[in-house]
C-alpha positions in Angstrom: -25.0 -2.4 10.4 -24.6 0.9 12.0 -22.6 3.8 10.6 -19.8 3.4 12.8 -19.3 -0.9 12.1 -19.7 0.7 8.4 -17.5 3.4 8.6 -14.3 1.5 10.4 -14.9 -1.7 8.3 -15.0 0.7 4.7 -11.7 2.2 6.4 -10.0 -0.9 7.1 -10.7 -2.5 3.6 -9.9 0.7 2.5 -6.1 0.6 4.4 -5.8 -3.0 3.3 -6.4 -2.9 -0.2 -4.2 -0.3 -0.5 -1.4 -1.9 1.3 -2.4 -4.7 -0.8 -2.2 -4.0 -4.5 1.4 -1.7 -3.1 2.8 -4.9 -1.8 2.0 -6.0 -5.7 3.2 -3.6 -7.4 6.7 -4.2 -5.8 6.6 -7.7 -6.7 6.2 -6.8 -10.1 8.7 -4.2 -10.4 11.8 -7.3 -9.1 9.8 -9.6 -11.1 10.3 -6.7 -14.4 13.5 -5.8 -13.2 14.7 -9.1 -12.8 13.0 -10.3 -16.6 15.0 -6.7 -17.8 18.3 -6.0 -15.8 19.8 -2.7 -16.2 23.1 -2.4 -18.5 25.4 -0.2 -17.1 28.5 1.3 -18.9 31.9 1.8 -17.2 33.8 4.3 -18.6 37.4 3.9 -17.8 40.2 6.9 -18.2 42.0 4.5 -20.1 39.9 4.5 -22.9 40.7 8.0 -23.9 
């Protein structure tokens, strides 16, 4: 292999695996967020 096959195919992998485990991590951020749901508050006037 010379240092350009290597050099594209590191950079590729590279690109990929990044795009990858960022694809993943948004998964399991609905997955958490889903599991976990945010509680939010209204606050009325009325209240008061």
């Amino acid at each position: 292999m010379d240092d350009w096959t290597f050099g594209w195919t590191l950079a590729l992998f590279g690109m990929g695996g990044t795009l990858l485990m960022l694809w993943i991590f948004s998964v399991l951020i609905i997955l958490l967020r889903k599991i976990f749901p945010v509680k939010t508050e209204i606050k009325s006037e009325a209240k008061k």
